[in-house]
C-alpha positions in Angstrom: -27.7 -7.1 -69.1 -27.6 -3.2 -68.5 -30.9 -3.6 -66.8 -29.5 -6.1 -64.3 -26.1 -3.6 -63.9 -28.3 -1.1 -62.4 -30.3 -2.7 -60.3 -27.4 -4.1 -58.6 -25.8 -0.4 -58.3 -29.4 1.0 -56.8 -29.0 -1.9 -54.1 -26.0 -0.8 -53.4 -26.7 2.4 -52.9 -29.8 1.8 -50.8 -27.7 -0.6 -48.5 -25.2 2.2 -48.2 -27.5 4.7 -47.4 -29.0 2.7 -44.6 -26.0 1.9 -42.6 -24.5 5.2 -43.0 -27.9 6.3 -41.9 -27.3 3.8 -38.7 -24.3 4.9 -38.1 -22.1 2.0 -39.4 -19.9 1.5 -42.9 -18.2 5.0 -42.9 -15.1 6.7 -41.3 -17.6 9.9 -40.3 -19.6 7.5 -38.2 -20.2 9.2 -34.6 -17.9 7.5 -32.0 -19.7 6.2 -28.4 -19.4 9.1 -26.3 -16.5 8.3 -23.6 -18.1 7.3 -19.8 -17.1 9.2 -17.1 -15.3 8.0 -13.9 -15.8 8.9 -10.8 -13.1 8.2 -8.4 -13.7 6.5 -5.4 -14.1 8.4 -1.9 -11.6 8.3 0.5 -12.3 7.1 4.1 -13.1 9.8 6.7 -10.7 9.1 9.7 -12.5 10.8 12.7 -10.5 11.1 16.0 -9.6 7.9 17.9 -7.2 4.7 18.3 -4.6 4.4 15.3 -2.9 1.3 15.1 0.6 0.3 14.2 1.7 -3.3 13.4 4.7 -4.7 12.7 8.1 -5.5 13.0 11.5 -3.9 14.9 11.5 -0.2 13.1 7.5 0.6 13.6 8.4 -0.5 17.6 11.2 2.2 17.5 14.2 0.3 17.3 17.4 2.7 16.4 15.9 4.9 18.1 15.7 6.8 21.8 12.7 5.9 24.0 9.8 8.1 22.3 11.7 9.3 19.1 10.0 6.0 17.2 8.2 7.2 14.0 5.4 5.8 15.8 5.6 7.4 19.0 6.6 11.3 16.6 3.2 9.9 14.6 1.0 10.3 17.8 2.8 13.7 19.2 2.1 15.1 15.7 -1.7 14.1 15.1 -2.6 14.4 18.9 -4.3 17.7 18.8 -6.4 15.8 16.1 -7.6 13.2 18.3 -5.6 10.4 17.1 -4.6 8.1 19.8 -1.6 5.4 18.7 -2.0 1.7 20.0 1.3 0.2 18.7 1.6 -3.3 18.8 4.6 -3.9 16.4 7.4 -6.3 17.7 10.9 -6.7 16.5 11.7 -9.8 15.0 8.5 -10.5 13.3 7.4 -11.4 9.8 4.5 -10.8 7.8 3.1 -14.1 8.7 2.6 -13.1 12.1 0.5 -10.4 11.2 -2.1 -12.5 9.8 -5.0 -13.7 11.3 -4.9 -17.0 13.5 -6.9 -18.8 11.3 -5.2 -17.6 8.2 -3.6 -20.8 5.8 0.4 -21.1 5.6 2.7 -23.1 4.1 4.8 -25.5 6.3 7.5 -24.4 8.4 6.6 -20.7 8.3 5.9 -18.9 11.9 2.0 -18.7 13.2 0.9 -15.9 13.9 1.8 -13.6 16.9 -1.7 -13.3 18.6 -0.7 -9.9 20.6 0.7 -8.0 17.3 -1.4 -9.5 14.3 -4.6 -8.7 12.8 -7.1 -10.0 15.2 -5.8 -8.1 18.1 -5.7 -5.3 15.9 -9.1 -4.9 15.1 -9.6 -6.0 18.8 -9.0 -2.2 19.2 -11.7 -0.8 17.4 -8.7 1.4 15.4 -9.9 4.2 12.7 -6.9 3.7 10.9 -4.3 0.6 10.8 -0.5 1.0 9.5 0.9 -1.7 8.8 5.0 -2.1 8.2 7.0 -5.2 7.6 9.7 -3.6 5.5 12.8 -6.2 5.6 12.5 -9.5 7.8 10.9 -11.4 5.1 13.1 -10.7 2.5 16.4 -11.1 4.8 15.0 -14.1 6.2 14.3 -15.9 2.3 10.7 -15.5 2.0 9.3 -14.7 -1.7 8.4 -11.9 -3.2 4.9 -13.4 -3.4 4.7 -14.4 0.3 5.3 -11.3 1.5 3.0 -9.1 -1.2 0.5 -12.1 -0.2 0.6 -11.9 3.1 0.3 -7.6 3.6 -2.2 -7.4 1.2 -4.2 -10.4 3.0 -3.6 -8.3 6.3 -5.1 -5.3 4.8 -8.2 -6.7 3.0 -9.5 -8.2 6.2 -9.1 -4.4 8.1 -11.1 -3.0 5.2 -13.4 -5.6 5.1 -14.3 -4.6 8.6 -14.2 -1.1 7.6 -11.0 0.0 8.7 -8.5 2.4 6.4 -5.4 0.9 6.1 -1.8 2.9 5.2 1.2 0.3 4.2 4.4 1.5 4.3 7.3 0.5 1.6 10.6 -1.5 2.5 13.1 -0.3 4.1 17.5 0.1 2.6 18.9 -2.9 4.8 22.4 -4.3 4.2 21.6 -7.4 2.8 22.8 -8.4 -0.6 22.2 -7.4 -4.2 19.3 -10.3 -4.8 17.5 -9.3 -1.7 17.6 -5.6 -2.4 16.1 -6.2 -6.1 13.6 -8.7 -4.5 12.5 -5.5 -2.2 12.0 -3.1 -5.0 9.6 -5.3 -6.6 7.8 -5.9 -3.2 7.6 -2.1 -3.4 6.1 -2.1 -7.0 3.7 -4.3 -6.3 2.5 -2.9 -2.9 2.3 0.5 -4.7 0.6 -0.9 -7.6 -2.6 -2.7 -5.1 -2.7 0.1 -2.5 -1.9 3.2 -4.9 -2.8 6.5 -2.8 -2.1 4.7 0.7 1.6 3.6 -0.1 4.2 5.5 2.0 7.6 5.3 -0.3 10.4 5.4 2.6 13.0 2.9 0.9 14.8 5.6 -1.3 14.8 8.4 1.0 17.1 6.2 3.6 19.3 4.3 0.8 22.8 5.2 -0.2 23.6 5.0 -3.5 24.2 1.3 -2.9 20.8 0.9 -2.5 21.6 -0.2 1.8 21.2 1.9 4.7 22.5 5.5 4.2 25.0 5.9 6.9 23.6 9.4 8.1 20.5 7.3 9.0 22.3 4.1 10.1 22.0 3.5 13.8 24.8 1.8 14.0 23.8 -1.7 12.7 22.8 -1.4 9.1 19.5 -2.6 9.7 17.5 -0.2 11.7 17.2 3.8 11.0 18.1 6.3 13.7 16.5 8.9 14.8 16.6 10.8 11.9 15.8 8.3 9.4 12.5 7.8 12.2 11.7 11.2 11.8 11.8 10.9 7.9 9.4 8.0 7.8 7.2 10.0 10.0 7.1 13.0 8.1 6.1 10.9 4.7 3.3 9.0 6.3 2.1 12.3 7.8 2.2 13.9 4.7 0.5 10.2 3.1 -2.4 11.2 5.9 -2.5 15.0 5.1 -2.5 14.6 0.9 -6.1 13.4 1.2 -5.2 10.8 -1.5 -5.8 8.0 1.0 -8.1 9.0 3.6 -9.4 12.4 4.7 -8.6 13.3 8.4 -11.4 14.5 10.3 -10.4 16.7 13.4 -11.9 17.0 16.6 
């Protein structure tokens, strides 16, 4: 009996030795050594057409004739070569920024063939903005239509090698539902496009979460010319981080 006792310890042993040996059946065994990341590099934006889509606000409503975020965009970046094509259009919704043979559901608007993606990349752009901030929400459309719909827009620029910069929601008076519907269109947006996400909503709100009145142009809806310089000044300083795209001047 003592004879078999022993044998069975020396197996034991032996088995032990060997996995400890392989690196298995102990707390001391070496953990796999961590892989390393590299991040991504960001697109090189050389000098040429930048285009802006979208609704009312990227067209310069609220605003004097030239004093349009869009239009302060191109005055700023000029001596860098960047030449603005902006074919936003008040009124519009995200589903007219998608390409003409893009799928919709019933009832909801086709798409605006002189401001959507098509005639976008009809331009041979270095860079696309793209900014829907309100419409959709104040009009009913989901949460998921609209996040759809932008980052649809987007993929097909990139997929044709364009860099593309999407700017947050805008503080609209509209009510408490629609305002909570727009933060989580911002969370989501911010969540897919990360580094080329331009946060504007929270700069212009009041404390209501609606249209600060020192950047209300008079119909709780549209910034003036202030709130236009804001949003230029954040999606210059987007451009000039580096955490989106790297600016290459002439």
């Amino acid at each position: 009996m003592s004879y078999m006792l022993d044998a069975k310890r020396l197996l034991c042993i032996t088995l032990s030795g060997i996995l400890m040996a392989c690196g298995g059946g102990g707390s001391d065994a070496a953990a796999p050594a961590p892989v390393a990341t590299v991040p991504a590099p960001v697109a090189q934006v050389r000098p040429g057409t930048w285009v802006v889509m979208g609704s009312s606000t990227a067209a310069g409503a609220g605003a004097a004739a030239g004093k349009g975020w869009a239009a302060l965009l191109g005055e700023t970046h000029a001596a860098g070569g960047a030449q603005i094509a902006n074919i936003a259009k008040g009124g519009t919704v995200s589903y007219e920024g998608l390409s003409a043979n893009a799928a919709r559901p019933a009832g909801r608007p086709l798409s605006d063939l002189a401001g959507n993606i098509d005639q976008a990349l009809s331009r041979k752009p270095v860079l696309l903005i793209v900014s829907y901030p309100t419409n959709d929400t104040a009009l009913g459309y989901s949460v998921d239509e609209t996040v759809g719909n932008l980052l649809a827009i987007r993929a097909q620029a990139l997929a044709a090698g364009v860099p593309v910069v999407v700017t947050s929601t805008q503080p609209r008076n509209v009510s408490d539902t629609q305002l909570a519907q727009m933060r989580v269109i911002d969370q989501r947006l911010s969540a897919e496009v990360k580094g080329c996400f331009v946060a504007i909503n929270q700069l212009l709100a009041g404390p209501d979460g609606r249209l600060a009145s020192a950047y209300d142009s008079g119909d709780g809806v549209h910034p003036n010319e202030q709130g236009h310089r804001i949003i230029q000044s954040q999606v210059s300083s987007l451009l000039y981080s580096g955490n989106c795209v790297k600016l290459v001047q002439q």
